[in-house]
C-alpha positions as CSV (number, residue, x, y, z in Angstrom):
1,X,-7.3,6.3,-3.1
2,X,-10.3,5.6,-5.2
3,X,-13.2,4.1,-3.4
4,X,-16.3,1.9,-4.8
5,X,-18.8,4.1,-3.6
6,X,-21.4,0.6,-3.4
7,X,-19.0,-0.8,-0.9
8,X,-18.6,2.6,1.2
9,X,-21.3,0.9,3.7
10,X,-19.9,-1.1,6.3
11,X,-19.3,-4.5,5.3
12,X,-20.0,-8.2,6.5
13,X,-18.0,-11.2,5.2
14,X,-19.3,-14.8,5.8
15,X,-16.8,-16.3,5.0
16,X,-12.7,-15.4,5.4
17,X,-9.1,-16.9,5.3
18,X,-6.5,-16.2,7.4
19,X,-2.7,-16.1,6.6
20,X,-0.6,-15.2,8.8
21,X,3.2,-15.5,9.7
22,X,4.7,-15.4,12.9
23,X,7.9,-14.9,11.4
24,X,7.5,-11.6,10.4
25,X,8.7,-8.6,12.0
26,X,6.2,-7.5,14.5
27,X,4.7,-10.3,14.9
28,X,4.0,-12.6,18.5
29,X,2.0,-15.0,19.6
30,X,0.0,-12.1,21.7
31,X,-0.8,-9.9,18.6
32,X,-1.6,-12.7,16.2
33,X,-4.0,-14.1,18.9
34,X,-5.5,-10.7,19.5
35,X,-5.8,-10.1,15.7
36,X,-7.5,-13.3,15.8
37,X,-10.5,-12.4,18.0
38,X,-11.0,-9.4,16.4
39,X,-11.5,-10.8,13.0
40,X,-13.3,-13.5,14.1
41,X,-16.1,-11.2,16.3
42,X,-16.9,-9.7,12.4
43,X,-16.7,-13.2,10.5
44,X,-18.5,-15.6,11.3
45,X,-16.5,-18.7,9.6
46,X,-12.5,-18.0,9.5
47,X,-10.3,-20.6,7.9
48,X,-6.8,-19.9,9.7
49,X,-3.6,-20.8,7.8
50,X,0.0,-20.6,9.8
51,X,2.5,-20.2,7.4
52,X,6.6,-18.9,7.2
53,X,7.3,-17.4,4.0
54,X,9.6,-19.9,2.8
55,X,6.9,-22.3,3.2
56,X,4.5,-20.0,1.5
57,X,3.7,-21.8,-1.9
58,X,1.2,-20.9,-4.5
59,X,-0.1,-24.2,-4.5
60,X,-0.9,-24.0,-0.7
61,X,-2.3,-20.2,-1.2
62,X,-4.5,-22.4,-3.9
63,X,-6.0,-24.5,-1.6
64,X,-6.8,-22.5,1.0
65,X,-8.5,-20.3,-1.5
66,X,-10.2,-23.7,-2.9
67,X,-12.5,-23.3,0.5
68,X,-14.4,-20.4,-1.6
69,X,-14.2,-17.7,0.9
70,X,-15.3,-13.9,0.1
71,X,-12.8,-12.3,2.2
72,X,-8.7,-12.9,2.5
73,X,-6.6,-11.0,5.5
74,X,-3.2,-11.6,5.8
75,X,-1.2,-10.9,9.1
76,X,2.0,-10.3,7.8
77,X,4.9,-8.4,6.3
78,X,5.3,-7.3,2.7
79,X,7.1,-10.9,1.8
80,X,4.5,-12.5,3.0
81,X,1.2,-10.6,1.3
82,X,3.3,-10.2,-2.4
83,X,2.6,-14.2,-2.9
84,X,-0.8,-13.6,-1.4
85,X,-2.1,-10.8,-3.3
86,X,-0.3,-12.3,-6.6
87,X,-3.0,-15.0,-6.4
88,X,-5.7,-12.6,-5.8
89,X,-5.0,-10.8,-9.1
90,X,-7.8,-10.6,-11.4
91,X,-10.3,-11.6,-9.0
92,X,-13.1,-10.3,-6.8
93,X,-11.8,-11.2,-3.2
94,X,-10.6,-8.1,-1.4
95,X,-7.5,-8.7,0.3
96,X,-6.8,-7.1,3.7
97,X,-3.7,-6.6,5.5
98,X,-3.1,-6.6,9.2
99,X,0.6,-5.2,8.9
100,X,3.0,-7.2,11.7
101,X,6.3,-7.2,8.8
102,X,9.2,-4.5,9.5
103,X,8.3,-2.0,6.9
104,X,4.4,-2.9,5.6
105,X,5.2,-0.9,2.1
106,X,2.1,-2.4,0.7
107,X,-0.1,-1.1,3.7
108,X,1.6,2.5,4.0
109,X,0.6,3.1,0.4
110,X,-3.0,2.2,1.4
111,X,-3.1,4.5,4.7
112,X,-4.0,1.9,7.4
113,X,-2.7,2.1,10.6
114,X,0.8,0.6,11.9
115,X,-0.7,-1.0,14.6
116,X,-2.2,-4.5,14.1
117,X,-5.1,-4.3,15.9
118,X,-6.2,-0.6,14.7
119,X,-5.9,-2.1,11.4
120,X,-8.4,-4.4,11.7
121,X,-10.9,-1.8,11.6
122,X,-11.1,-2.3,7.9
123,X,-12.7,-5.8,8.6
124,X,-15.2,-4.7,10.2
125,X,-16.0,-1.3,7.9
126,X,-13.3,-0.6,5.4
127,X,-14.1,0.4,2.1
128,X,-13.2,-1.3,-0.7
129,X,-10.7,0.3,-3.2
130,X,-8.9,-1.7,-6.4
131,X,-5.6,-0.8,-6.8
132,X,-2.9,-1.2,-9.7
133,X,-0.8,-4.5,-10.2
134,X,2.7,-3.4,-12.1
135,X,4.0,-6.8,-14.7
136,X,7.2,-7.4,-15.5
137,X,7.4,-9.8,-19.0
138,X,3.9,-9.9,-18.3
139,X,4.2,-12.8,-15.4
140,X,6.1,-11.5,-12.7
141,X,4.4,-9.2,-10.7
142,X,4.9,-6.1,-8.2
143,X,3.3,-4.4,-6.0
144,X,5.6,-1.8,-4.9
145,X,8.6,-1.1,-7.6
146,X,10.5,-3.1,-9.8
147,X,14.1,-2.0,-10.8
148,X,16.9,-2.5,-13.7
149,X,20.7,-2.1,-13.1
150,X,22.8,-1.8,-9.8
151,X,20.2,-1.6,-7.8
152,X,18.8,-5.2,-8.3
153,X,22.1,-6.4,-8.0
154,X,22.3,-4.5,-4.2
155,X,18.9,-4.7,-3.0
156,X,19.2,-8.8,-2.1
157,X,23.0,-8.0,-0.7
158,X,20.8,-4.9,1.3
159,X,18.4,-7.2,2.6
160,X,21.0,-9.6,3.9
161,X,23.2,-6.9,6.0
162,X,20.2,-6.7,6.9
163,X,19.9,-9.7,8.9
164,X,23.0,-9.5,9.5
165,X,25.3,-12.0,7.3
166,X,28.9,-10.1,6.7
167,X,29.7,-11.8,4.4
168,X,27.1,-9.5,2.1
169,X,29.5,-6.2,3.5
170,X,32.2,-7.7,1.1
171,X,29.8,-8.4,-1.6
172,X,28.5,-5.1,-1.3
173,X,31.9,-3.5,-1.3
174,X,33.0,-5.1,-4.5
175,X,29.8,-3.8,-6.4
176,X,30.2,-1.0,-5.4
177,X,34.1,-0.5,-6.0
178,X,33.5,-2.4,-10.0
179,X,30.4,-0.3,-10.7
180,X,30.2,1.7,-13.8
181,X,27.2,4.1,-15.0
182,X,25.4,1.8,-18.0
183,X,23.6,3.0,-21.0
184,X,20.3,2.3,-21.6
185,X,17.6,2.8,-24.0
186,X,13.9,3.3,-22.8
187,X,11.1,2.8,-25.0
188,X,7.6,4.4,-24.0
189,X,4.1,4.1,-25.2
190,X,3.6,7.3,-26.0
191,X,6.0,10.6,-26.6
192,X,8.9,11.1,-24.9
193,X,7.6,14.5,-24.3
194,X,4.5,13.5,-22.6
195,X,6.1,10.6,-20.4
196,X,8.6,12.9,-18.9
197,X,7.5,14.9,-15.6
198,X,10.4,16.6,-13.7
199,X,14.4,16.4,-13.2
200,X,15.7,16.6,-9.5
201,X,18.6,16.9,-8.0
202,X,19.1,16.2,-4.2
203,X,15.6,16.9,-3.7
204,X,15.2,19.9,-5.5
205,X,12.9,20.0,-8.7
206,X,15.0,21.4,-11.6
207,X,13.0,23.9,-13.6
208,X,14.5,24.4,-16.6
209,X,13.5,21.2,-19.1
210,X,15.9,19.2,-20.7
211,X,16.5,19.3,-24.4
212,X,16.2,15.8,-25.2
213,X,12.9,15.3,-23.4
214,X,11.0,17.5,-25.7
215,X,11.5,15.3,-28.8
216,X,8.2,13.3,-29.8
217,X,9.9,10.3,-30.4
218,X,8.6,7.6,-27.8
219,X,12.4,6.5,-26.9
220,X,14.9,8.0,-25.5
221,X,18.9,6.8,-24.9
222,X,20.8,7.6,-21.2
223,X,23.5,6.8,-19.1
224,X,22.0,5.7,-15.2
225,X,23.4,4.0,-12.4
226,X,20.1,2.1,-12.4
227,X,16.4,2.6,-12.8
228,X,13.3,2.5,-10.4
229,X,9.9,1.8,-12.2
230,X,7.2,2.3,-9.1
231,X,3.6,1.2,-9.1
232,X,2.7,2.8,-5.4
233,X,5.0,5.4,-3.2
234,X,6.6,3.3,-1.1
235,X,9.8,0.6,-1.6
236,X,12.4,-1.2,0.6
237,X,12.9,0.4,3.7
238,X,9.8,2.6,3.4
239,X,11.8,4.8,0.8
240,X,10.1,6.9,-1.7
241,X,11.7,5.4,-4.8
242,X,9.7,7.1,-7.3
243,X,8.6,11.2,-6.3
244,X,4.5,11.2,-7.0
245,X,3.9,7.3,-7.6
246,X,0.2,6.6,-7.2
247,X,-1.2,3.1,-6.6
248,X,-4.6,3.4,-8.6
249,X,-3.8,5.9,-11.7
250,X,-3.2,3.5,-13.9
251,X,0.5,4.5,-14.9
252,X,4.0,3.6,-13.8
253,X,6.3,6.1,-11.9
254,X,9.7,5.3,-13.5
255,X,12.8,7.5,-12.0
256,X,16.2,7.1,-13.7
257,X,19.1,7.3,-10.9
258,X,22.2,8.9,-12.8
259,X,25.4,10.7,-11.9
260,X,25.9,8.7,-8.7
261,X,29.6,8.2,-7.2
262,X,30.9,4.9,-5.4
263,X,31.0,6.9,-2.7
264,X,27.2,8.1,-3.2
265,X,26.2,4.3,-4.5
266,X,27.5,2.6,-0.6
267,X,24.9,5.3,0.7
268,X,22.7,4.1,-1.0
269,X,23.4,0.2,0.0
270,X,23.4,1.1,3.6
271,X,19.7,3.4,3.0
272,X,18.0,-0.1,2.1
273,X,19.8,-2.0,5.0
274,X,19.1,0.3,7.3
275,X,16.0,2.2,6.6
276,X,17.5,5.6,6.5
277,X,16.9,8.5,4.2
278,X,17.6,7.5,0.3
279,X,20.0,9.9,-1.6
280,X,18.8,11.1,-4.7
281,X,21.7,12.8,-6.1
282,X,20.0,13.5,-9.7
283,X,16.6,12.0,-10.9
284,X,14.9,11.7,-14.0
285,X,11.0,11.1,-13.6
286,X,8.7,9.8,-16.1
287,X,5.0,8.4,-16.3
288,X,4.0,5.5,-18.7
289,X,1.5,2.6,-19.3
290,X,4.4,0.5,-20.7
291,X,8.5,0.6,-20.8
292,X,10.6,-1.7,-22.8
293,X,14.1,-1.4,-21.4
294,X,17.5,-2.2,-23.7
295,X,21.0,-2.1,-22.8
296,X,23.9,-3.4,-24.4
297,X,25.2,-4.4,-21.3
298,X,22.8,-7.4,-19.1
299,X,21.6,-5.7,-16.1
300,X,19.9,-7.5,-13.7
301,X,16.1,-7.5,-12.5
302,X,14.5,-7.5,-9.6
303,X,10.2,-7.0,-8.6
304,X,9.6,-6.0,-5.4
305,X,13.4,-7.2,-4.5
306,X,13.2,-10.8,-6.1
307,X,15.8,-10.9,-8.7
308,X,13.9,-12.2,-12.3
309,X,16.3,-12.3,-14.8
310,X,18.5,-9.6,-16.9
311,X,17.5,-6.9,-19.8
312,X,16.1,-6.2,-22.2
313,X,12.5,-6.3,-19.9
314,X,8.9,-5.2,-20.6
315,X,7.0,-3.3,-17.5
316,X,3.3,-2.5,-17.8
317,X,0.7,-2.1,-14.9
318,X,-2.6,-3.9,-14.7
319,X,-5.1,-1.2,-13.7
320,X,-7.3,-2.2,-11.0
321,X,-6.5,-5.4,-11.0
322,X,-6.6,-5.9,-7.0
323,X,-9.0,-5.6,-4.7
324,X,-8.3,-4.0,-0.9
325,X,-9.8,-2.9,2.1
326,X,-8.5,0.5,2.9
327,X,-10.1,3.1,5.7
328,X,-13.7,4.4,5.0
329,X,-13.0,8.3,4.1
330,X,-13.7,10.6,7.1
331,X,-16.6,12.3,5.7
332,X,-18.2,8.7,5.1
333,X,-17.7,7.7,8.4
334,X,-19.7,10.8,9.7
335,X,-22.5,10.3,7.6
336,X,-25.4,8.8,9.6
């Protein structure tokens, strides 16, 4: 993570808002009151805003950031910071993130600690950091991975088993039982040759370099089950979607799923409902400022799990578009 090296110095906000959404995972009365008094004992004025996330509208993210404040910290899970940090974008407001959600992608990738109140510590001395914001036709944003075929289709119908609805078992059953690998066409912004990385199967990097991926044409045609593009390491249920993802180099980690089975694919369902291990039974990894993505076929779309629409899609990253509050380095922290 890349630090501001002016901002490495402990800092004092006058001024903050606070989100936060008892609904989420972790989250009680107890911790949200203790999260409170912490904050507050470093802040002199904090605005405090209850919210749910259905209730969570830009236009009341809007006014609450209408009271000017120079510091934003949202107690919440990753459905509760996307909206958040979406209207944070492109401005100089560091945002930080007390994480009381179930799986806190968003604060994983930035290395603060699981527990709410040791969190807090980057109120009071975190450093600031500006991380990458990944665009999908250039107005839907994501902060953790966007993705093109089956998977969008499953990763709502994962999230419901989730809580529990049956009726998404059936739903998931049928795509699994109707799915078909899809062709697709991807379309870099530079040569294929230097936007591939590695092939994988299982786990295992595959040495030996495919043929088509040395061609310096900046497209390149293949059959997938679906496709991950990544901006940071972590998706879902904490599951590393794309191998190597980084959340401030200024690139997109896009890994192309292929050569899954129905049987493989329900794995798969039941890894984002559940939080286990992913199976990767063959990966294709690529890096990329930009993708333009064609199939003959519609395929759905989903950013960070929200379905947008259907292919053909543009991805591209905004680099350093948002400002954070991550843990001071270690040697920092030393210095006297």
């Amino acid at each position: 993570m890349k630090h501001d090296p002016a901002t490495v110095k402990q800092h004092r906000y006058a001024r903050a808002v606070f989100f936060h959404n008892l609904l989420s995972g972790k989250a009680t009365p107890q911790v949200l009151a203790s999260v409170r008094e912490r904050i507050s004992s470093s802040v002199p004025a904090v605005e405090e805003y209850g919210i749910e996330t259905e209730g969570l509208t830009p236009q009341k993210i809007r006014h609450a950031l209408d009271q000017r404040p120079d510091l934003v910290v949202v107690a919440g899970g990753d459905g509760t910071v996307r909206p958040i940090a979406s209207e944070l974008v492109g401005t100089n407001i560091p945002l930080a993130i007390i994480p009381v959600g179930t799986f806190n992608n968003l604060a994983l990738s930035l290395g603060l600690a699981s527990d709410p109140l040791a969190a807090c510590a980057v109120v009071e001395d975190g450093a600031l950091a500006r991380i990458d914001v990944g665009t999908a036709d250039e107005n839907n944003l994501f902060f953790e991975a966007a993705g093109v075929g089956v998977d969008a289709e499953m990763f709502p119908l994962g999230e419901e088993i989730k809580r529990g609805r049956l009726l998404a078992i059936f739903q998931a059953l049928r795509t699994v039982l109707l799915h078909q690998q899809t062709s697709v066409e991807l379309r870099f912004d530079r040569p294929v040759n230097q936007a591939y990385q590695a092939s994988f199967r299982g786990y295992v990097p595959l040495h030996r370099r495919r043929r088509r991926f040395r061609k310096s044409k900046n497209r390149v045609r293949l059959r997938c089950s679906f496709l991950a593009v990544a901006n940071g390491p972590f998706y879902g249920t904490n599951l590393t979607v794309s191998p190597g993802a980084k959340i401030d180099d200024g690139l997109l980690s896009i890994a192309v799923y292929r050569d899954f089975s129905k049987r493989e694919l329900a794995l798969h369902l039941w890894s984002i409902s559940r939080g286990t291990y992913r199976l990767h039974p063959k990966v294709e990894t690529f890096e990329s400022r930009r993708l333009d993505v064609y199939s003959r076929t519609r395929l759905q779309v989903h950013v960070d799990g929200v379905l947008i629409g259907t292919t053909p899609v543009r991805f591209g990253v905004r680099p350093g578009a948002l400002a954070v509050l991550v843990p001071r380095p270690a040697e920092v922290k030393g210095e006297k």
